[in-house]
Residue, then its C-alpha position, 0 to 999 in steps of 0.5 A: x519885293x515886299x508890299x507895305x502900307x503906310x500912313x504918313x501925315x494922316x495919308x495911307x498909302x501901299x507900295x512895293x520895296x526892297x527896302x525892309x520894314x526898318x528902312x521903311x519905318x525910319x524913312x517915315x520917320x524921318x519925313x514926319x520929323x522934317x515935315x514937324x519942324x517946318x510946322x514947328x516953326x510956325x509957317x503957315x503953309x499947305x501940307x503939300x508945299x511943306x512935303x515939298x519942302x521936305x522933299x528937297x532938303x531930303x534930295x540935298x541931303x543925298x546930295x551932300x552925302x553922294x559928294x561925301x562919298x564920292x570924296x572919300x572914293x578919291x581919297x581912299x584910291x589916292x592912298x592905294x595908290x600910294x600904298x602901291x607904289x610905296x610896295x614896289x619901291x620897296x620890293x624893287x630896292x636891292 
């Protein structure tokens, strides 16, 4: 586990990780760029409600993307299934 320090919107901040220097860069990132567009849009509000704001269109995108991949799970094993009953069909058949 790796420690790294970070500052993120004028914060510094250190913490320990698996994730490597990277994941770590994107994610800071990512949240700078999010936290930017809600400024962006003119809204007048305390960076903390907007990190708020940030946090949880992060959590809804993981969300999505949790569901997505829960979908495709289901897909794939639907067709393995398929794919298998379709071999013994063929491997019973005279």
């Amino acid at each position: 586990m790796s420690t790294f320090e970070v500052t993120l919107l004028g914060m510094s901040m250190s913490f320990r990780t698996n994730a490597g220097p990277e994941r770590v860069d994107a994610a800071r990132a990512l949240t700078e760029e999010r936290f930017n567009r809600l400024a962006f849009h003119g809204r007048q509000l305390s960076r903390e409600k907007m990190l708020t704001y940030v946090s949880l269109g992060l959590a809804d995108d993981l969300l999505q993307s949790e569901r997505q991949v829960k979908e495709m799970q289901e897909r794939l094993e639907a067709l393995l299934a398929k794919i298998k009953n379709s071999a013994q069909g063929e491997i019973s058949a005279p």
